[in-house]
DSSP file (Angstrom, degrees, kcal/mol; ACC not computed):
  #  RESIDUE AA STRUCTURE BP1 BP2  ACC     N-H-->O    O-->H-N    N-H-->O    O-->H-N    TCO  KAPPA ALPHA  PHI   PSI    X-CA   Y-CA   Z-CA
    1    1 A X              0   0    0      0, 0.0     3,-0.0     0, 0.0     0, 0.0   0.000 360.0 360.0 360.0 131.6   20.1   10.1   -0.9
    2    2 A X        -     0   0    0      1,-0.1     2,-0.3     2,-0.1     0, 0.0  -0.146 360.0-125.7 -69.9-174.7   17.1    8.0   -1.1
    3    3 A X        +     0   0    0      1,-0.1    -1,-0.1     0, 0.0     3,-0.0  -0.899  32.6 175.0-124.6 147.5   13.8    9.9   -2.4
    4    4 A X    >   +     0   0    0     -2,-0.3     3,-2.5     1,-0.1    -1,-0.1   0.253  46.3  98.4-128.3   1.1   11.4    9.2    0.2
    5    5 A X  T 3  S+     0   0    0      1,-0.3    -1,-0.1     3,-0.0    58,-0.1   0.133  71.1  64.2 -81.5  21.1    8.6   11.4   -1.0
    6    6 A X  T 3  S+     0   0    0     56,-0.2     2,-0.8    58,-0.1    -1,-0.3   0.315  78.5  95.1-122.9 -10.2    6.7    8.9   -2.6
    7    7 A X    <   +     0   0    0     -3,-2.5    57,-0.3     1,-0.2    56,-0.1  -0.746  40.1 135.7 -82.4 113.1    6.1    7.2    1.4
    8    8 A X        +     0   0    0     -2,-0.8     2,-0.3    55,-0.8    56,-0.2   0.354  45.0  90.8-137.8  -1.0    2.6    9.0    2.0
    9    9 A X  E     -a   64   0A   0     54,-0.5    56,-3.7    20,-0.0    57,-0.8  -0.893  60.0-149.1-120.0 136.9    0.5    5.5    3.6
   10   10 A X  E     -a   66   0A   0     -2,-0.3     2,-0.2    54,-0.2    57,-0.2  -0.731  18.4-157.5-102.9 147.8    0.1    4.3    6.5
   11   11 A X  E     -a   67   0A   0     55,-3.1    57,-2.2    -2,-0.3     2,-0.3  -0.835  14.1-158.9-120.8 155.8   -0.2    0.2    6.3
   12   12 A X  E     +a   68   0A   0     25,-0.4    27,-1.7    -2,-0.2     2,-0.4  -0.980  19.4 179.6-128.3 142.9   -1.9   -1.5    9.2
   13   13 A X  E     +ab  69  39A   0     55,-1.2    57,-2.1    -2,-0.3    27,-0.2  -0.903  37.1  97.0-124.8  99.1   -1.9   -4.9   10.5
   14   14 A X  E    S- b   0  40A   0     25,-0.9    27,-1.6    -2,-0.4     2,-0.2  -0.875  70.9 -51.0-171.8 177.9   -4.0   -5.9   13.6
   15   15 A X    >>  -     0   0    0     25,-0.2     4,-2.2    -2,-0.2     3,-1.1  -0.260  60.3 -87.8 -88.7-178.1   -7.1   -7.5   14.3
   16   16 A X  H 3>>S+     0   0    0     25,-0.4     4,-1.8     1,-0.2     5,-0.7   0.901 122.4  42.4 -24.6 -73.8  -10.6   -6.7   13.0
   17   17 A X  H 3>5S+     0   0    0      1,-0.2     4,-5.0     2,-0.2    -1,-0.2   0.967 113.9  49.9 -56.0 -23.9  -11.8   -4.5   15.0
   18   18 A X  H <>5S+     0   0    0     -3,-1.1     4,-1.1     1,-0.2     5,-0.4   0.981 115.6  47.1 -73.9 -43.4   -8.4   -2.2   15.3
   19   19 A X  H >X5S+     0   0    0     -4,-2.2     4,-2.5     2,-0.2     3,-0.8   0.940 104.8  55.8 -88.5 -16.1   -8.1   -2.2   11.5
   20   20 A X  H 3X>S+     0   0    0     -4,-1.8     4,-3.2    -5,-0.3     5,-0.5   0.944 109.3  55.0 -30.1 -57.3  -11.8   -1.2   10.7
   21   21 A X  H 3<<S+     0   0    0     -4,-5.0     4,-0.4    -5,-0.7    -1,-0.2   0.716 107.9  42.5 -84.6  10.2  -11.1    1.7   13.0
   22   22 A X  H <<>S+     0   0    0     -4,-1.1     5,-2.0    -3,-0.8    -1,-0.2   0.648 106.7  60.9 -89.6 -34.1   -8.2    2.8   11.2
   23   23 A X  H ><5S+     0   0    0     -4,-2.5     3,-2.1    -5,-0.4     5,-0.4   0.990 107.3  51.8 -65.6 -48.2  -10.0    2.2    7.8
   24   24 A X  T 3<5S+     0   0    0     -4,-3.2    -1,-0.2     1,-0.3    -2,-0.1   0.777  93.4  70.3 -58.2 -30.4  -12.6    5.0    9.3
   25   25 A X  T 3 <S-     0   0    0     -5,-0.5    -1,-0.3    -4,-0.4    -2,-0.2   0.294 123.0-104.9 -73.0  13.5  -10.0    7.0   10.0
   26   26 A X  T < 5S+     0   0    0     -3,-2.1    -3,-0.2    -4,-0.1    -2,-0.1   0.283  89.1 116.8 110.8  -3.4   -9.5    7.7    6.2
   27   27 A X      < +     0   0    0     -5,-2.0     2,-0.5   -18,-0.1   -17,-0.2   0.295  38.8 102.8-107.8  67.4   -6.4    5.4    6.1
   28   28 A X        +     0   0    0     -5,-0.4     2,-0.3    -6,-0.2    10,-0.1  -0.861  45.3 178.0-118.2 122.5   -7.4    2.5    3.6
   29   29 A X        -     0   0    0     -2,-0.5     8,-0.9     6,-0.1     2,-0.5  -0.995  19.6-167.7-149.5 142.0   -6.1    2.6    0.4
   30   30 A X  B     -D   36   0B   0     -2,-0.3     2,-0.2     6,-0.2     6,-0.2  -0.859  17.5-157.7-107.0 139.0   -6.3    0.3   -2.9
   31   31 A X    >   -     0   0    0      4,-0.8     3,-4.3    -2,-0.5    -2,-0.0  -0.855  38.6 -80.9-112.9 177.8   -4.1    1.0   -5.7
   32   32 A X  T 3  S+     0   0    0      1,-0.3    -1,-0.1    -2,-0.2    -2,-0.0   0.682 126.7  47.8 -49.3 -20.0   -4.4    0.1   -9.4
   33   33 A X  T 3  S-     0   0    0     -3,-0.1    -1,-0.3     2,-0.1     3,-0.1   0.534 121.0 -97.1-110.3  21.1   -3.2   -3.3   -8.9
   34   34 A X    <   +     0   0    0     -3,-4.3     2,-0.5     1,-0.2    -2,-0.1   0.773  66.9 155.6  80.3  14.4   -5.2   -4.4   -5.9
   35   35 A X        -     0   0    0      2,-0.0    -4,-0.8     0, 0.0     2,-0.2  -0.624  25.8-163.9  47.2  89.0   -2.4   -3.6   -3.4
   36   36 A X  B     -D   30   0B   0     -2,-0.5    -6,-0.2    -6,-0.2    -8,-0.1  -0.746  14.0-143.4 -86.3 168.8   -4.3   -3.1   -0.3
   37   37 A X  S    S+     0   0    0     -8,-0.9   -25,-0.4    -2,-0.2     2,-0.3  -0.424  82.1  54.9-110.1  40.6   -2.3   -1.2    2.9
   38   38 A X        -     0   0    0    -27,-0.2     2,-0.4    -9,-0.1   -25,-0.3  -0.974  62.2-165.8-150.9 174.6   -3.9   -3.2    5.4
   39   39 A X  E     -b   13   0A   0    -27,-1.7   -25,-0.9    -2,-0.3     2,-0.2  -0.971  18.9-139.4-158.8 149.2   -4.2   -7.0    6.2
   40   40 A X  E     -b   14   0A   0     -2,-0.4     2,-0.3   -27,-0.2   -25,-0.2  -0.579  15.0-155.0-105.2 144.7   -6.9   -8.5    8.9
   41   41 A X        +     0   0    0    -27,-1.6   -25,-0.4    -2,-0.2     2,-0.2  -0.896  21.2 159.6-156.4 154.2   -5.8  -11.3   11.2
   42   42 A X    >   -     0   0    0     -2,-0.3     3,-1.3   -27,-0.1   -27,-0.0  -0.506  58.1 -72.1-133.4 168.0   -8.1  -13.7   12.7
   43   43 A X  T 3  S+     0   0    0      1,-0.2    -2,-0.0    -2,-0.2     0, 0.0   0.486 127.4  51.0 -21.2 -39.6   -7.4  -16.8   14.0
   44   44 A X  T 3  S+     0   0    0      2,-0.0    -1,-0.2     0, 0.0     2,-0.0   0.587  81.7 114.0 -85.0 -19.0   -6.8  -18.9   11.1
   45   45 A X    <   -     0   0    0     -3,-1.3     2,-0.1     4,-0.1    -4,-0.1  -0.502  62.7-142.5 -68.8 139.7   -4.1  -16.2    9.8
   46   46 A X     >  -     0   0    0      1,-0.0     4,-1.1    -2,-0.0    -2,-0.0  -0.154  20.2-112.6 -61.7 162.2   -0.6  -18.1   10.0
   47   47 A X  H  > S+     0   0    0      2,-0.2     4,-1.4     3,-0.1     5,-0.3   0.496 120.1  61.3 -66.8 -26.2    2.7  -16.5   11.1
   48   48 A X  H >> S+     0   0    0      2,-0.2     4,-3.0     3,-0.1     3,-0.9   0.982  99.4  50.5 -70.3 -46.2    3.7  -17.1    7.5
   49   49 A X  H 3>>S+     0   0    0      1,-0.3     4,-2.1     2,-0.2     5,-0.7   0.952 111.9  51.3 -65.8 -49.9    1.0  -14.9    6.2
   50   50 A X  H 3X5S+     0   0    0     -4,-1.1     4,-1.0     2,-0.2    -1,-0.3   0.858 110.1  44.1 -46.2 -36.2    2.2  -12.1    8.7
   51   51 A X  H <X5S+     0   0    0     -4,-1.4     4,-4.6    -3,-0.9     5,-0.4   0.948 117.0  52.0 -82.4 -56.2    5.7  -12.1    7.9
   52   52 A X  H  X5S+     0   0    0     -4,-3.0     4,-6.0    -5,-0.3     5,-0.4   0.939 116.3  35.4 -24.5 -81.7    4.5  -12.2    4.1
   53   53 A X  H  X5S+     0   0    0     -4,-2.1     4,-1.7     2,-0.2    -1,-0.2   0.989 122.4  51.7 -44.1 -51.7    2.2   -9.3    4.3
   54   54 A X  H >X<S+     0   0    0     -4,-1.0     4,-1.1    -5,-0.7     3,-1.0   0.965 109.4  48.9 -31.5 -63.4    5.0   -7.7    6.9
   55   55 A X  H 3X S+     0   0    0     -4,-4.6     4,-2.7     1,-0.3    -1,-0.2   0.898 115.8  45.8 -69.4 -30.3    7.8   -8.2    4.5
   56   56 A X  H 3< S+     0   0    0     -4,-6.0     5,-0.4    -5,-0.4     4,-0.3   0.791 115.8  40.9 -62.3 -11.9    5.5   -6.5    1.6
   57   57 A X  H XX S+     0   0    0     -4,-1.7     4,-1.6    -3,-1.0     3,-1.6   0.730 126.4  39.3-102.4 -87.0    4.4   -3.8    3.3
   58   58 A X  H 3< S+     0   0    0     -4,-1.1    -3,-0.2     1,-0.3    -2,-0.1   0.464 132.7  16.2  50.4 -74.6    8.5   -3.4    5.0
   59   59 A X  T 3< S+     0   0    0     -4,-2.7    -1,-0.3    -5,-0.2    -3,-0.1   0.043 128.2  36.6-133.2  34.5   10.5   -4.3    1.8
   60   60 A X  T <4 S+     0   0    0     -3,-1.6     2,-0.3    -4,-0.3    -2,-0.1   0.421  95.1  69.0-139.5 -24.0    8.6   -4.2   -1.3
   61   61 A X     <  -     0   0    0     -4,-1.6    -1,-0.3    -5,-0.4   -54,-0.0  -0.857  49.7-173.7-103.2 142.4    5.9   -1.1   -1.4
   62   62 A X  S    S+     0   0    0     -2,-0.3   -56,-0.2    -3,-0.1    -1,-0.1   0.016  76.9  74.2-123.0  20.9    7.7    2.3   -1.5
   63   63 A X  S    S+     0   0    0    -56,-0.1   -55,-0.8   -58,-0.1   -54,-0.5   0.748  79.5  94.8-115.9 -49.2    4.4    4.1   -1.1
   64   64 A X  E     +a    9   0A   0    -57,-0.3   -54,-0.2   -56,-0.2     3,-0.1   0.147  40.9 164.5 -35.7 116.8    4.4    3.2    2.3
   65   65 A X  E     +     0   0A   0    -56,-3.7    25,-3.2     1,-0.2     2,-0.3   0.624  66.6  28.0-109.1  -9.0    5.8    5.5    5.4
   66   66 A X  E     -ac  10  90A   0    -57,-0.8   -55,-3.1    23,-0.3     2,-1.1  -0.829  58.6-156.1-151.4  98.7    4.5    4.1    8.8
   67   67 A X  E     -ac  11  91A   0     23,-2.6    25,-2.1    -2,-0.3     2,-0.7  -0.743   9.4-169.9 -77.7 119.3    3.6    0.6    9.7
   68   68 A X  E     +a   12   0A   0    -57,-2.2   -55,-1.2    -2,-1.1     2,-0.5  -0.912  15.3 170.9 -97.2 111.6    1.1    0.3   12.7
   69   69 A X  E     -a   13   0A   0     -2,-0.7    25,-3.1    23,-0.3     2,-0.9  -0.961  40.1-104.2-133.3 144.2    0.8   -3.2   13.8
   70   70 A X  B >   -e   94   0C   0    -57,-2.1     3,-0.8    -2,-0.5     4,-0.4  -0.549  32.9-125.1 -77.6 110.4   -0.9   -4.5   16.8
   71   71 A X  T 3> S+     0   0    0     23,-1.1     4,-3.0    -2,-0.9    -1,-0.1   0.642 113.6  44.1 -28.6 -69.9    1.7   -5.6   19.7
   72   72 A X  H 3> S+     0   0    0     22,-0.3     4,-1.5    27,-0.3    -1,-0.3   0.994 113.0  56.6 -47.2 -57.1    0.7   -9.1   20.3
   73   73 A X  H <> S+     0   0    0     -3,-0.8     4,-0.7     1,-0.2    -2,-0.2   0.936 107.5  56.2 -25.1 -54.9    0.5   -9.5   15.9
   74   74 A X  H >> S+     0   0    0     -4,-0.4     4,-0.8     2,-0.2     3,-0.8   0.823  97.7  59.8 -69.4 -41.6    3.9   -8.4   16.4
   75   75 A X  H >< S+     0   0    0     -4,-3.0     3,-2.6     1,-0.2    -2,-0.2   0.969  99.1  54.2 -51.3 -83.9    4.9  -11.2   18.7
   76   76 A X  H 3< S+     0   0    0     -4,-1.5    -1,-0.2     1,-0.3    -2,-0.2   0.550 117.3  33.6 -28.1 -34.3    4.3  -13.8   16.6
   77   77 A X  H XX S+     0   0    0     -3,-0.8     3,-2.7    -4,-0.7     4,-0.8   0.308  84.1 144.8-106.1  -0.8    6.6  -12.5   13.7
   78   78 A X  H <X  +     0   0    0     -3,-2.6     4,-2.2    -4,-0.8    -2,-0.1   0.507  66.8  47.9 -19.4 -47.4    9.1  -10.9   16.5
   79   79 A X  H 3> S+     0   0    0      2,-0.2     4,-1.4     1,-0.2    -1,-0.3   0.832 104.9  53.4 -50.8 -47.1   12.1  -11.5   14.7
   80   80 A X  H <> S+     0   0    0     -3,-2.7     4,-0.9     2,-0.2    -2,-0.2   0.855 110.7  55.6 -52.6 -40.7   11.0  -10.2   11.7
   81   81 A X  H >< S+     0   0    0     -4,-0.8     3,-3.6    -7,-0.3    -2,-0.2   0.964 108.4  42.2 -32.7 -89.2   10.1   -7.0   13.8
   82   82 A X  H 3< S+     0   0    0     -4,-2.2    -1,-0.2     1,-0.4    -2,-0.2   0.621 103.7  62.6 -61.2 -13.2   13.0   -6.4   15.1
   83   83 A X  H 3< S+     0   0    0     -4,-1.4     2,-0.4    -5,-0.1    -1,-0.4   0.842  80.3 100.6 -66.6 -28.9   15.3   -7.1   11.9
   84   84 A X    <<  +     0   0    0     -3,-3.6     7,-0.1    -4,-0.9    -1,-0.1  -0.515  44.1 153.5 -39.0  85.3   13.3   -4.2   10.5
   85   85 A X        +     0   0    0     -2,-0.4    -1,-0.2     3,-0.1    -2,-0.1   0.590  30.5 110.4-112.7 -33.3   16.1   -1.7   11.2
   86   86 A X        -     0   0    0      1,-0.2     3,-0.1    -3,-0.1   -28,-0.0   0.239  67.1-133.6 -29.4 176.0   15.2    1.0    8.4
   87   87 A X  S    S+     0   0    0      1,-0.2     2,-0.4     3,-0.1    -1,-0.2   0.666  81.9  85.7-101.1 -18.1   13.9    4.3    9.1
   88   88 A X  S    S+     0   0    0    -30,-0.1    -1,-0.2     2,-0.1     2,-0.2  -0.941  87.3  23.8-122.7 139.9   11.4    3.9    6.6
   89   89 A X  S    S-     0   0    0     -2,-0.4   -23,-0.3   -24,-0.3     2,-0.2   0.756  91.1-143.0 -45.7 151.0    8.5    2.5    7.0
   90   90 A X  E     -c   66   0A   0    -25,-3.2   -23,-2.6    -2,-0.2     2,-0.4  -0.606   7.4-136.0 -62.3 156.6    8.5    3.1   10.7
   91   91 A X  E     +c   67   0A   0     -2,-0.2     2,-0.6   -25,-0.2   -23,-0.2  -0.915  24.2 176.0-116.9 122.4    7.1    0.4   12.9
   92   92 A X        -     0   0    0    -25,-2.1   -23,-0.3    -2,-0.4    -2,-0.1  -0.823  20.9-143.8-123.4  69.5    5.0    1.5   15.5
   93   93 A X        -     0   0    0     -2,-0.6     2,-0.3   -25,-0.2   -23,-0.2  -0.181  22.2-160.3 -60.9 131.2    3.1   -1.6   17.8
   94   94 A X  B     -e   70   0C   0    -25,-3.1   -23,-1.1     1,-0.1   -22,-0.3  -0.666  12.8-119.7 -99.2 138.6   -0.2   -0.5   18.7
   95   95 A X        -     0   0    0     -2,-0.3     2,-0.3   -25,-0.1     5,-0.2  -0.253  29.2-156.3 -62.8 179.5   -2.5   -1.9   21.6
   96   96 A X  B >   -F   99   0D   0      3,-2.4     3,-1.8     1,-0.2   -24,-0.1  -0.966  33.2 -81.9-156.4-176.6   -5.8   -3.4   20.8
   97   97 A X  T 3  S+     0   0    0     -2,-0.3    -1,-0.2     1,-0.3     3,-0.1   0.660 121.9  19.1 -51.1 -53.0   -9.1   -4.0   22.6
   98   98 A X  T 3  S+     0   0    0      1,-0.2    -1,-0.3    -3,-0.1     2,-0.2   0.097 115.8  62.8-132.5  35.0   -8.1   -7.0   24.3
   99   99 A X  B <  S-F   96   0D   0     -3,-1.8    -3,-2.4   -27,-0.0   -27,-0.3  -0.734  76.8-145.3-147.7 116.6   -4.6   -7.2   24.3
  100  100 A X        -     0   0    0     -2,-0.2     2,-0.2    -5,-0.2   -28,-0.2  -0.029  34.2 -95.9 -61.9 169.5   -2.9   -3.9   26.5
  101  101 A X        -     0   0    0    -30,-0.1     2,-0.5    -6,-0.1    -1,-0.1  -0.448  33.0-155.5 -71.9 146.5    0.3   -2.5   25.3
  102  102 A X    >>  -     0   0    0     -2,-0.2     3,-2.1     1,-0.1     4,-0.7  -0.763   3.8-167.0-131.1  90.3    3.5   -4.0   27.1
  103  103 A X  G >4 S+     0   0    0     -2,-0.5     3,-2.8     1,-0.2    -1,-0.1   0.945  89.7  68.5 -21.0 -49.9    6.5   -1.4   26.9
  104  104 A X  G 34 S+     0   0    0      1,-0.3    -1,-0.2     3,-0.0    -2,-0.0   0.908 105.6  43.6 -52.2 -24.1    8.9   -4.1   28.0
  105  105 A X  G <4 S+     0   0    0     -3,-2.1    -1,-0.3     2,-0.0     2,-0.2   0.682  82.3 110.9 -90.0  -6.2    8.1   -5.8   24.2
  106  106 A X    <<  -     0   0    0     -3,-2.8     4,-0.4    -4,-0.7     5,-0.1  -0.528  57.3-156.9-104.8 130.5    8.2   -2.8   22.2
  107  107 A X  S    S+     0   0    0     -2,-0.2     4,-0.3     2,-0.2    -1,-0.2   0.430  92.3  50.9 -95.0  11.8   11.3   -3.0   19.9
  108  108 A X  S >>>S+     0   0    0      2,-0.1     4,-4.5     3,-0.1     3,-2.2   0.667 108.9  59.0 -90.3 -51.0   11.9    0.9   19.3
  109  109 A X  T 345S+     0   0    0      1,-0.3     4,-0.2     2,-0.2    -2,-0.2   0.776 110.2  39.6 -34.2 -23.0   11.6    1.3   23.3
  110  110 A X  T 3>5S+     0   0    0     -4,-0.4     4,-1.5     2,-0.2    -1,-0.3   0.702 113.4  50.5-113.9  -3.6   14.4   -0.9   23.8
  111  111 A X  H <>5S+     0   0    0     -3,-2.2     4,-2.9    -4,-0.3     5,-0.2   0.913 113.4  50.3 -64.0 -45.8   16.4    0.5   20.9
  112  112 A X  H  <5S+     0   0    0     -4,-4.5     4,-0.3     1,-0.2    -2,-0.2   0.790 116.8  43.6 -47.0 -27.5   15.5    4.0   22.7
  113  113 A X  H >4XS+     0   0    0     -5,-0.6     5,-1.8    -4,-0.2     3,-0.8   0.893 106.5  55.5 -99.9 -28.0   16.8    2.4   25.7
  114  114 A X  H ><5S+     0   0    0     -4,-1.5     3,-3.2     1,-0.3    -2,-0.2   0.977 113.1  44.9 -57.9 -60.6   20.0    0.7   24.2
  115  115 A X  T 3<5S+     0   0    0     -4,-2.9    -1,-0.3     1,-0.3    -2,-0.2   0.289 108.5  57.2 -61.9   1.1   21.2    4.2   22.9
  116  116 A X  T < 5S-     0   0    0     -3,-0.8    -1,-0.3    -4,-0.3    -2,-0.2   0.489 109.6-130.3 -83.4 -29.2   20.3    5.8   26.2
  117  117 A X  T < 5       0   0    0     -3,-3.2    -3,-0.2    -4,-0.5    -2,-0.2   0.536 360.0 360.0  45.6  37.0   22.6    3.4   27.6
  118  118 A X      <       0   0    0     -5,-1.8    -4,-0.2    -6,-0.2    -5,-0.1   0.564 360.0 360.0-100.4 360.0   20.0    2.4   30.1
């Protein structure tokens, strides 16, 4: 049985403003090596640098328990999303100020729906 007690951070991925207000909500953390638990993306950020940061926060940190990434962010790597079968980290797409939330995209909702059999 894995030991899961060591997953106590939440990592975020969205844009500026959405992770600023998570960083004021107390969850922003550095470790001793520079490890941040959150990653800004702006215009310039790539789809490579998303999957990157994704696949660190996903399948390389073990501090981690809950990714929050912002729904559109999440479109752009989608694939990556949805291979992301574990139970830990969760991934949980967030709205953000100017882009609403879309059920129809949200890959636990249509796992919720698979196993529903709707």
């Amino acid at each position: 049985m894995a030991d899961y007690t060591k997953r106590t951070l939440i990592a975020v991925i969205g844009d500026d403003n959405t992770v600023t207000g998570m960083l004021l909500a107390g969850t922003g953390q550095v470790n001793d090596n520079g490890d941040k638990n959150f990653f800004v993306v702006d215009t310039k950020t790539t789809d490579a640098q998303i999957e990157s940061v994704f696949e660190e926060f996903t399948e390389k940190r073990d501090d981690i328990a809950i990714v929050l990434i912002s729904q559109y962010i999440a479109d752009r790597i989608r694939g990556r999303v949805e291979a992301c079968t574990k139970a830990f980290p969760a991934i949980l797409e967030i709205p953000s100020k100017e882009h609403p939330y879309d059920p129809e995209k949200d890959t636990i909702l249509k796992r919720v729906r698979k196993i529903m059999g709707e």
